[in-house]
C-alpha positions as CSV (number, residue, x, y, z in Angstrom):
1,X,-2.3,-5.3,-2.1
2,X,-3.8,-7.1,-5.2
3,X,-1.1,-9.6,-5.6
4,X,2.5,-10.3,-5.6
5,X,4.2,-11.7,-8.3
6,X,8.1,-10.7,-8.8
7,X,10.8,-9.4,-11.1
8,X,11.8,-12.4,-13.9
9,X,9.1,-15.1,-11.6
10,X,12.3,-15.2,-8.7
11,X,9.3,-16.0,-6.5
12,X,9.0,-19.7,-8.3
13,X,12.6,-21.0,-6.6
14,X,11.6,-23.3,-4.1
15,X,12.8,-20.8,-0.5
16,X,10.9,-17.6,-2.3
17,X,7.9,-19.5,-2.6
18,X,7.7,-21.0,0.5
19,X,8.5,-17.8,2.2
20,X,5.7,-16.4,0.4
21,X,3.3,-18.7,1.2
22,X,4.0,-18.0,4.5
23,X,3.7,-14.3,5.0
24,X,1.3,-14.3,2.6
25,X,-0.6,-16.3,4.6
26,X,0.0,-14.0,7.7
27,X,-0.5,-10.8,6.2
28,X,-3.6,-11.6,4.1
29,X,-2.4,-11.9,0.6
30,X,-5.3,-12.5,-2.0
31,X,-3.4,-13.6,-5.0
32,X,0.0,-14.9,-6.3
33,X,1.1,-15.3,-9.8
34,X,2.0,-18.9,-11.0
35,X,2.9,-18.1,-14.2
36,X,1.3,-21.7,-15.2
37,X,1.3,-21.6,-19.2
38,X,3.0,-25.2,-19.6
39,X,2.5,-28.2,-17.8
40,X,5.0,-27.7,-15.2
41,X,5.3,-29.7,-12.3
42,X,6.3,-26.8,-9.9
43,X,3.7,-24.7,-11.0
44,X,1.1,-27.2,-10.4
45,X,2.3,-28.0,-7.0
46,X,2.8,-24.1,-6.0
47,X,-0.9,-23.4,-7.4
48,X,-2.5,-26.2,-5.4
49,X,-0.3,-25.1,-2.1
50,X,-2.0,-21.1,-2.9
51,X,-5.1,-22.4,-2.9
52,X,-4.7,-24.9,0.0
53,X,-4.2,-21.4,1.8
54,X,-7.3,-19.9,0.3
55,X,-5.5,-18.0,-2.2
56,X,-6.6,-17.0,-5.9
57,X,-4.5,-18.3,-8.3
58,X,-5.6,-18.4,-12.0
59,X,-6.4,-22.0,-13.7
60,X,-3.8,-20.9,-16.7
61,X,-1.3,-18.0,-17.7
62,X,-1.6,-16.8,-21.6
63,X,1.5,-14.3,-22.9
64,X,4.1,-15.4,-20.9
65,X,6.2,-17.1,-24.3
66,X,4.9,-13.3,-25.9
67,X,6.3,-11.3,-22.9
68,X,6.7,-7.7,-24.6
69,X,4.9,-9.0,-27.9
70,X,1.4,-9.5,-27.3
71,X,0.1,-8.0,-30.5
72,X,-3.5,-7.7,-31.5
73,X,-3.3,-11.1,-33.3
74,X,-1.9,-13.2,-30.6
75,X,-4.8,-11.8,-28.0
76,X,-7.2,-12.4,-30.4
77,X,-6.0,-15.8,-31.0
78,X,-5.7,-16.5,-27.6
79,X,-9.6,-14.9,-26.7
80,X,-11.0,-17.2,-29.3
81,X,-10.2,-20.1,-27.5
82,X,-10.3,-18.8,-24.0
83,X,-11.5,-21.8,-21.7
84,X,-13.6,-21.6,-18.6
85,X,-12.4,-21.0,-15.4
86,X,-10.0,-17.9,-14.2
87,X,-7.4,-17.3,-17.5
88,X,-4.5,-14.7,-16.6
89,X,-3.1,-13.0,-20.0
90,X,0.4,-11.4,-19.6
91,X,0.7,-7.9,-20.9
92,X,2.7,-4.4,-20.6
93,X,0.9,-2.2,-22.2
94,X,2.1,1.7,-22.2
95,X,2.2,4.2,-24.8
96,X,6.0,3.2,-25.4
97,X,9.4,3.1,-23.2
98,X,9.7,4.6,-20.4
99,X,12.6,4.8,-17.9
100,X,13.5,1.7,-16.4
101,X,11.7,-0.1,-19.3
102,X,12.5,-4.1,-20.6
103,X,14.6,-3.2,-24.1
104,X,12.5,-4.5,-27.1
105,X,9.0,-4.7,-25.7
106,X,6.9,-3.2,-27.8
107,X,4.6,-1.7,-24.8
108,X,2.9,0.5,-27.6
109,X,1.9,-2.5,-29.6
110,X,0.4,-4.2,-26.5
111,X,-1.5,-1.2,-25.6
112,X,-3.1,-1.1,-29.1
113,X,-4.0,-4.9,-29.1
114,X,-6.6,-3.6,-26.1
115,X,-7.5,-1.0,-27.7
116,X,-8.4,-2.7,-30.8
117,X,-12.1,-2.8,-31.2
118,X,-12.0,-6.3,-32.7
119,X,-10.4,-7.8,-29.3
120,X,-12.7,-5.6,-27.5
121,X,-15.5,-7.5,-29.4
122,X,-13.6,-10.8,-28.5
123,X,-13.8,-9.7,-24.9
124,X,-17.5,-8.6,-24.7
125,X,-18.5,-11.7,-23.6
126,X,-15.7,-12.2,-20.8
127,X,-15.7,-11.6,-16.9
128,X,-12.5,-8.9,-17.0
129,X,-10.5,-7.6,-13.7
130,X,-8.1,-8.0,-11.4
131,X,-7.0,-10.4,-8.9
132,X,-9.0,-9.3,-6.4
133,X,-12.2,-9.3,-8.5
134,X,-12.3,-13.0,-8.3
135,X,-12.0,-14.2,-4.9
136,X,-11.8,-17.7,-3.8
């Protein structure tokens, strides 16, 4: 288990969250998604509460508003002004649609902006994994 994080962010209604918090609590869970990419109340108060429990939860969320659209541009953008602290970015990347598949997301395109040497450039410099390769 790496994280949990659900299907359209269910898990940020108030019950899902709280059951959440706690079997994730019981059963050792390292990381939740709050999908925090805007100042929202919620999100602040269920990061704070995930952390309370000794959970990792990233400082900010990036790709969220691009969900199937992150193109080489938009990363870019985004790793150029990449703050400290522990920065999610939201992506899909595949070599295109495969069954079961969001219509419209341009997985391909998402893939590329990874594989694009100029982001890869961008990224040199930057501490990259998974959730749990940054422990509380």
């Amino acid at each position: 288990l790496d994280h949990v994080n659900t299907h359209k962010h269910f898990h940020l209604h108030p019950t899902i969250a709280s059951l959440m918090m706690t079997i994730g609590t019981r059963s050792g869970l390292p990381a939740p998604r709050v999908p925090f990419e805007t100042n929202n109340p919620f999100a602040q108060y269920l990061r704070r509460s995930y952390r309370a429990k000794g959970m990792t939860v990233a400082d900010r969320v990036y790709g969220l508003k691009w969900s199937g659209a992150m193109t080489t541009e938009r990363l870019g953008a985004i790793l150029d002004v990449l703050p400290d602290g522990l920065s999610e970015i939201y992506m899909h990347p595949a070599t295109g649609p495969y069954p079961g598949s969001a219509p419209g997301y341009r997985y391909a395109d998402e893939l590329a902006a990874l594989a694009d040497p100029a982001v890869r450039a961008a990224a040199a410099d930057i501490r990259l994994g998974g959730f749990c390769d940054f422990p509380v």
